[in-house]
N, C-alpha and C positions, 0 to 999 in steps of 0.2 A: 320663519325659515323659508317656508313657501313663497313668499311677498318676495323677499332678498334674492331666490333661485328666478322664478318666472315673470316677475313684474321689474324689480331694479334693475339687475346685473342683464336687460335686454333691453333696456332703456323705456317701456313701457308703464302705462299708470293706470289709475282707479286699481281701489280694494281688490282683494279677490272675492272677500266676500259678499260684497255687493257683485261682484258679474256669476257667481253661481251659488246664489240664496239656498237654494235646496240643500247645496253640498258641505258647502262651510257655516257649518249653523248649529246650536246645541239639539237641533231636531234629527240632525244624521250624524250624531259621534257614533252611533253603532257599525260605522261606515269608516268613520276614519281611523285608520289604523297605523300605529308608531310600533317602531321597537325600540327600547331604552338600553343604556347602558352606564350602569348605576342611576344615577338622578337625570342624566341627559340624553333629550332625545336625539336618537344617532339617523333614524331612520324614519320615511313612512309613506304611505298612499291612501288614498281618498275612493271609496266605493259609488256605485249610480246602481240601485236596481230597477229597471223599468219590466213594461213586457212589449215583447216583438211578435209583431204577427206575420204571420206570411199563408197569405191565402186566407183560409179560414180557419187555420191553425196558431194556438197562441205559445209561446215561448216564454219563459222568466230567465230575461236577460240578467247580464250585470256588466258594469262597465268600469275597467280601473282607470285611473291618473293619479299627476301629482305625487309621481315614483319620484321620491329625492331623497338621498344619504349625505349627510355631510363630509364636504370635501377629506376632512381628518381621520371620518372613518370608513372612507370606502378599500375595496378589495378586500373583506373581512367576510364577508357573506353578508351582510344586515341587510341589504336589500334583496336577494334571493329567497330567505329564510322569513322576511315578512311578505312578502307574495307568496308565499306557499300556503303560511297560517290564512292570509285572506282569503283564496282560492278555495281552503278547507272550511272556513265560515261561511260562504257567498253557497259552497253546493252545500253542509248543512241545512244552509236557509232553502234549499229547492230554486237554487239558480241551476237551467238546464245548458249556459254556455258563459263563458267570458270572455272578452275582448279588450284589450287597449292598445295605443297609439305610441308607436315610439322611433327614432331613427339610432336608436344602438343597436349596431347590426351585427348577430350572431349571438348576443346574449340571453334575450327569451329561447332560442331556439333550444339553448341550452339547460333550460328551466323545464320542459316540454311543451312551449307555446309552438303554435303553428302559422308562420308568414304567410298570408296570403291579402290582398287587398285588390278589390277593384275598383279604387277610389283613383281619380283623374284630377290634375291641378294646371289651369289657364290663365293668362295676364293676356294684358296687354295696355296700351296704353294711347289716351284718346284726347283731341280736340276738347275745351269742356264748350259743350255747346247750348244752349240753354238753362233752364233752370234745376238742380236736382228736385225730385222726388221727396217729399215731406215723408220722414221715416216712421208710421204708427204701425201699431197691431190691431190687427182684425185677427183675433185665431178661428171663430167660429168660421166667419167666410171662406178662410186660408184653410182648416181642416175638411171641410165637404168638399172645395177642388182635391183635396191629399187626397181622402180617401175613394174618390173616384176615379182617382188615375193611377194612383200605387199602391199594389195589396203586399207590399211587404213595406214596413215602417214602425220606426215604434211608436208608442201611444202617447200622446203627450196629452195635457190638459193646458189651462189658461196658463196656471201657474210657472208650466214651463216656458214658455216665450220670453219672462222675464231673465233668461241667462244674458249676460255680457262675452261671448268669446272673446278672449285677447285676438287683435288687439281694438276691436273696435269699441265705436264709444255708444252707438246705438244700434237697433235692430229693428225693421221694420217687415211690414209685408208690402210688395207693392203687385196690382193689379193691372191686365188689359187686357182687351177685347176686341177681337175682330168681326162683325157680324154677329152671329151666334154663336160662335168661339170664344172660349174664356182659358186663360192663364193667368198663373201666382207666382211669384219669386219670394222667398224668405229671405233679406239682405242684410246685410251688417256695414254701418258707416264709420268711416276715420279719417278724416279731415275730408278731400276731395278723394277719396278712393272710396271703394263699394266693394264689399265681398260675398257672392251670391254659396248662397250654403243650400239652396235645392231649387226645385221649378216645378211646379205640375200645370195639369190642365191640357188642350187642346192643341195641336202642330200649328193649326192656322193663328193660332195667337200671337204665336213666340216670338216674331219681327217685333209685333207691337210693345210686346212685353221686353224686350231686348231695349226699346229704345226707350222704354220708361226707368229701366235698372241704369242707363247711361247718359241718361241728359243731365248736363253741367259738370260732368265728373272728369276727372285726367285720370284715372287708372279702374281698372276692374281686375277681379280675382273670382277664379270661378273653381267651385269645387262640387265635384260630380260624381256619379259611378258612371264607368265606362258604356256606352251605348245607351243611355239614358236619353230622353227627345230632346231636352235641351243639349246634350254633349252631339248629339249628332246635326242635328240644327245648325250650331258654332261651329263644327268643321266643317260643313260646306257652304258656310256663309258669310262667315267673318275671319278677318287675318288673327288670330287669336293661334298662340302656342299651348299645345298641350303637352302632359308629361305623364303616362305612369306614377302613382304613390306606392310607396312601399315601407308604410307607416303600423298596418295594422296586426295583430299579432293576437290568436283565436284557443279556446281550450273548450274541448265540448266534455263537458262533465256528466250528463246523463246521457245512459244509453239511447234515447230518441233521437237525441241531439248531434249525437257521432254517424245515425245512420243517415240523418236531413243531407239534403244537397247545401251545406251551408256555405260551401265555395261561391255560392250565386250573390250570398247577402252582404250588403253593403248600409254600414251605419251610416247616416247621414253627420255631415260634420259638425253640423248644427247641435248635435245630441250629442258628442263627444267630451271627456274630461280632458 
């Protein structure tokens, strides 16, 4: 059902469950959640629990996707009524917030989810000039630039690098240096286009590292949170269009969690279901 909603009917391919091994795997059905009706599943979403830090404080996120009801029985409640029971399972488990991603607009608000997002999305489209960038992972490298430049993020281990976001077909880390300047991009490839899913490191880098995410390529897609060094860099430096997102949609379940400034926090897309 999931393959037919988010991979076929958008013209897109590879497995799902090879592009998110953690999610779609007999190791997280405690995660994935259907609702039946009689013998057939009507309904269902897929849970992520990670933890988020911010500052020197830690968080037990959780993150939904993978909301899809079949066409025959939607407007019935089935997808309302299994986000509720997930929500009630996720804080059970000592999830202290939830978040996911969606553009049906007014429907969680409806649920008691809260819009808010300061996630930013850029194109553009370029000369290919050069050679690309050979896409590998370095996490260990790429996590000591992360967590020297950003103290809110979630935690990720080796094992999570391994996701495939739709729709690319690899992911890599690419690195550059200025001097004694260092910067990282986390990217994602699909034929000649590159989708950069975060940046850290050092300002005097980011030329370098700009033109390592863009050599041989015809298009870039860049996803950010708003005022971020890379989102500010790209507007005063490159013709590159940005947009406001207004995809993400938040529920703070423990009282810590209601009183945090969590309007500040921005999932990275990379971590997203």
């Amino acid at each position: 059902m999931l393959e037919a909603e988010f991979v076929q009917s958008r013209g897109r391919s590879g497995p799902l469950g090879g592009r998110y091994p953690d999610l779609l795997s007999e190791a997280n059905l405690d995660h994935i959640h259907v609702r039946r009706q009689g013998d057939t599943i009507v309904a269902c979403c897929v849970a992520r629990r990670a933890t988020w830090l911010t500052g020197s404080e830690r968080w037990q996120a959780a993150m939904i996707g993978f909301v899809h009801t079949l066409p025959a029985a939607r407007g019935k409640g089935h997808a309302a009524a299994l986000l509720e029971a997930t929500v009630d399972a996720l804080a059970a488990a000592g999830s202290d917030f939830v978040v996911l991603w969606s553009g049906l607009d007014g429907f969680y608000e409806r649920l008691g989810w809260e819009a808010h997002d300061r996630g930013v999305f850029g194109s553009m489209t370029l000369a290919a000039v050069g050679t690309p960038a050979v896409l590998t992972i370095d996490s260990d490298r790429f996590e000591t630039l992360r967590a020297r430049s950003d103290s809110d993020r979630i935690v990720r281990d080796a094992a999570a690098y391994r996701a495939l976001p739709l729709p690319v077909t690899a992911v890599g880390t690419l690195f550059a240096s200025h001097g004694a300047h260092a910067a990282a991009a986390l990217v994602g490839a699909a034929g000649d286009a590159r989708y950069v899913y975060e940046a850290h490191g050092d300002d005097a880098a980011l030329p370098a590292l700009w033109r390592t995410i863009t050599a041989g390529v015809t298009a870039v897609y860049v996803n950010e949170s708003i005022g971020s060094p890379l989102h500010r860099w790209l507007a005063r430096q490159v013709p590159i269009e940005f947009s406001g997102q207004q995809l993400a949609y938040w529920r703070m379940l423990s009282p810590r969690a209601r009183r945090a400034a969590w309007r500040n926090w921005h999932i990275p897309y990379f971590d997203r279901i």
